[in-house]
DRENDREN-122993 format. One record per residue: residue in three letters; residue number from 1; z, x, y of N, C-alpha, C in turn. Coordinates in nm, 2 decimals. Atoms other than C-alpha are relative to their C-alpha. Last residue first. Example, Ala and Ser with C-alpha at 12.3 -4.5 7.8 and 13.67 -1.06 7.14 Angstrom:
BEGIN
<pt 'SER', 2, <0.00, -0.09, -0.11>, <0.71, 1.37, -0.11>, <0.08, -0.08, 0.11>> <pt 'ALA', 1, <0.00, 0.09, -0.12>, <0.78, 1.23, -0.45>, <0.00, 0.09, 0.12>> 
! end
This chain:
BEGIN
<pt 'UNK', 64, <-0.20, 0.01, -0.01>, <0.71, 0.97, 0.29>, <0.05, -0.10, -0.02>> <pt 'UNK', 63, <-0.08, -0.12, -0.06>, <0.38, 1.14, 0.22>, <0.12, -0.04, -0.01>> <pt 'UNK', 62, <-0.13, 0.02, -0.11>, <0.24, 0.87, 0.00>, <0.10, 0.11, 0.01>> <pt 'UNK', 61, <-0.08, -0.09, 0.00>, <-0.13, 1.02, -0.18>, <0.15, -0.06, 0.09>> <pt 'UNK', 60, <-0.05, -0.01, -0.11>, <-0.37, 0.76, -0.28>, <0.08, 0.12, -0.01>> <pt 'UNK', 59, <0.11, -0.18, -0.05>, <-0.56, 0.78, -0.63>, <0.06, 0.02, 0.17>> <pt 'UNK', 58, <0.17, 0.03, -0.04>, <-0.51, 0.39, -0.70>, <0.00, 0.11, 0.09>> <pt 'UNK', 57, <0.13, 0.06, 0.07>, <-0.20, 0.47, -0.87>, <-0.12, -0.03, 0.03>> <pt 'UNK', 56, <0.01, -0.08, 0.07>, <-0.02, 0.59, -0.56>, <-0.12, 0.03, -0.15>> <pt 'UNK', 55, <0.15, -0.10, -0.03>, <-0.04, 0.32, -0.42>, <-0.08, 0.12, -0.03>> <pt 'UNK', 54, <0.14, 0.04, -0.01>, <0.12, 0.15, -0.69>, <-0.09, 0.04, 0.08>> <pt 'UNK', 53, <0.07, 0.00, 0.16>, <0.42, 0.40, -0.72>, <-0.19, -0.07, -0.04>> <pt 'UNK', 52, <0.06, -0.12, -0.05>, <0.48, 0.37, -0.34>, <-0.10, 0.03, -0.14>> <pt 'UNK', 51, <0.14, 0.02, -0.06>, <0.51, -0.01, -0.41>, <-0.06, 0.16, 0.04>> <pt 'UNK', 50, <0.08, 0.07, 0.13>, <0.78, 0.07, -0.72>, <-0.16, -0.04, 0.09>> <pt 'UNK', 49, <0.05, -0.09, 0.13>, <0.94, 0.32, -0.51>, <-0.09, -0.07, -0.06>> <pt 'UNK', 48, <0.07, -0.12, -0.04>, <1.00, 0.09, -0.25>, <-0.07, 0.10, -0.07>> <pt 'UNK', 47, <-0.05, -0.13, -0.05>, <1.14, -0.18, -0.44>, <-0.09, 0.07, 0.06>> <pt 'UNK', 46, <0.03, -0.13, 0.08>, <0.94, -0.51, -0.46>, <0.08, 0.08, 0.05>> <pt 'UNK', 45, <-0.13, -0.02, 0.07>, <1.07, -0.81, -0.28>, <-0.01, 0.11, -0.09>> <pt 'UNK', 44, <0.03, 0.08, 0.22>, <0.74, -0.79, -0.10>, <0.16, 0.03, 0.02>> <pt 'UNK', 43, <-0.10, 0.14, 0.04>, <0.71, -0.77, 0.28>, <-0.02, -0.06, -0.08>> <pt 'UNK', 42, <-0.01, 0.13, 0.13>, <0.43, -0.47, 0.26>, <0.09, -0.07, 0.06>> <pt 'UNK', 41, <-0.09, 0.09, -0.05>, <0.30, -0.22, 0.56>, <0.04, -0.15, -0.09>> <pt 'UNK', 40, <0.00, 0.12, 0.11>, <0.08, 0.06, 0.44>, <0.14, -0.06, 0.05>> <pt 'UNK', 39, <-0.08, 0.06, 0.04>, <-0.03, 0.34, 0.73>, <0.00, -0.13, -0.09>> <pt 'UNK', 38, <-0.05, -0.09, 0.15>, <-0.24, 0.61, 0.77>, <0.13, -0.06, -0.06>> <pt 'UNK', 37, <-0.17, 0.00, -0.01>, <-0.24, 0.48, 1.17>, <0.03, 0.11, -0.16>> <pt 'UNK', 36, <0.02, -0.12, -0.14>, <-0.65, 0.48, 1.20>, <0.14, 0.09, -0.01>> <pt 'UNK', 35, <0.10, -0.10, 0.05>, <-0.64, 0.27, 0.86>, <0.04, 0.16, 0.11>> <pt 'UNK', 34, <0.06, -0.08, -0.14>, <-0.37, 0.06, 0.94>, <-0.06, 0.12, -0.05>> <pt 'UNK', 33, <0.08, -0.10, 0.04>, <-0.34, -0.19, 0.60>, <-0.02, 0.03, 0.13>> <pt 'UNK', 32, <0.07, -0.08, -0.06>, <-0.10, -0.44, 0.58>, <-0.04, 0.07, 0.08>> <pt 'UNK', 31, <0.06, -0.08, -0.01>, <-0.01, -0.70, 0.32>, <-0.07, 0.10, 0.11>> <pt 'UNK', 30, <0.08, -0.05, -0.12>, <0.20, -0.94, 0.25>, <0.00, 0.09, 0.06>> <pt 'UNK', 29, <-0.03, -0.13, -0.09>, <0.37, -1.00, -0.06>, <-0.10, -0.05, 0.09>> <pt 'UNK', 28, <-0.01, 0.05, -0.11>, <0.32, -1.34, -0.24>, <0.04, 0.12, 0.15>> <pt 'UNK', 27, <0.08, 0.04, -0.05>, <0.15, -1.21, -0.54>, <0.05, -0.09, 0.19>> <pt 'UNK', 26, <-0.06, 0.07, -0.07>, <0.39, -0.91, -0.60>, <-0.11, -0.13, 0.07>> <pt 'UNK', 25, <-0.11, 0.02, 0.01>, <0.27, -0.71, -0.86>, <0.05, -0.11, 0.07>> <pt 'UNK', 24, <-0.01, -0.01, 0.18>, <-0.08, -0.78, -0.85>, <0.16, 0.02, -0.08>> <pt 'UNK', 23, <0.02, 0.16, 0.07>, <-0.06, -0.83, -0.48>, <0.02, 0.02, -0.13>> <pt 'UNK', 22, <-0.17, 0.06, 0.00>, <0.07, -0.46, -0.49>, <0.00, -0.13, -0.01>> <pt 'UNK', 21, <-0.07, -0.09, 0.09>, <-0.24, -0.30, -0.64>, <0.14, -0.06, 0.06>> <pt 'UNK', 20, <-0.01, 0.08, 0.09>, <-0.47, -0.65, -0.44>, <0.11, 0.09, -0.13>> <pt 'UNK', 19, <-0.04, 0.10, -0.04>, <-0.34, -0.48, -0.09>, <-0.03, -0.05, -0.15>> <pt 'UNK', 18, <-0.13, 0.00, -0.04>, <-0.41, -0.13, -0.18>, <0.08, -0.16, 0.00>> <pt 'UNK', 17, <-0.04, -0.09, 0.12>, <-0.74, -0.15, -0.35>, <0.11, 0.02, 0.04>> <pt 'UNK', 16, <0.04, 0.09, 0.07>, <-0.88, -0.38, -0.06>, <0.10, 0.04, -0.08>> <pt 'UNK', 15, <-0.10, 0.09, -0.04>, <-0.74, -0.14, 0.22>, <0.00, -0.12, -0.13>> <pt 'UNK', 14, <-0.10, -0.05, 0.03>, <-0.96, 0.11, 0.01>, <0.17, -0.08, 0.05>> <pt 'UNK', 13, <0.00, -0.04, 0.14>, <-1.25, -0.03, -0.01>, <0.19, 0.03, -0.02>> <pt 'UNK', 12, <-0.05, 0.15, 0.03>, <-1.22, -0.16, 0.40>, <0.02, 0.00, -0.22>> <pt 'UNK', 11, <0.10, 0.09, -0.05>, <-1.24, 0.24, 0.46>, <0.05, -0.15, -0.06>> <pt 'UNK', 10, <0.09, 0.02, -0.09>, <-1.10, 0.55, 0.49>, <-0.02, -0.12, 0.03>> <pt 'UNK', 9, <0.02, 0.15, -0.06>, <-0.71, 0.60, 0.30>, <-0.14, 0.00, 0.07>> <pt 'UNK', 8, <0.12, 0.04, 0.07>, <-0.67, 0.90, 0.17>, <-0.09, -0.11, 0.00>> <pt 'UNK', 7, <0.13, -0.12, -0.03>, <-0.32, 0.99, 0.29>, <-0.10, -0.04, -0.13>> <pt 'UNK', 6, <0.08, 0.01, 0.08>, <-0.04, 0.67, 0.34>, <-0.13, 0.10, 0.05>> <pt 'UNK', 5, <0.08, -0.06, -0.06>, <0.28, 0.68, 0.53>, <-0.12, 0.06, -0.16>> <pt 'UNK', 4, <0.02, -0.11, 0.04>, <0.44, 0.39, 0.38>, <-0.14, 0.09, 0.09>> <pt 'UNK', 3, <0.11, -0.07, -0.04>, <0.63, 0.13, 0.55>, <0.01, 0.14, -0.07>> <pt 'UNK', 2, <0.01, -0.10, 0.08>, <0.86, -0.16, 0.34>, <-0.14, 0.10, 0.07>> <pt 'UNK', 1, <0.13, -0.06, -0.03>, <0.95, -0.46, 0.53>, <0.00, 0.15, -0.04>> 
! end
């Protein structure tokens, strides 16, 4: 399980755009999204880096 503290995050747009940027790598990951929390919660076989990297790409910021 792979937690990222996530900045930029508001709304169901944005949980979307997070969850289908790692789906897309990883289609069987699972996904998620605490908005209130600023948090991203995956169980992918993905590296860490490589899912920070994707939220990252869709304009997010991961603090840690």
């Amino acid at each position: 399980m792979i937690e990222l503290k996530v900045e930029g995050m508001s709304c169901q747009h944005c949980v979307r755009a997070v969850t289908q940027a790692i789906q897309g790598e990883d289609p069987q990951a699972q996904v998620q999204v605490d908005l209130a929390a600023g948090l991203v919660r995956a169980e992918t076989g993905l590296p860490r880096e490589k899912v920070a990297a994707l939220v990252e790409e869709e304009g997010y910021k991961v603090a840690a």
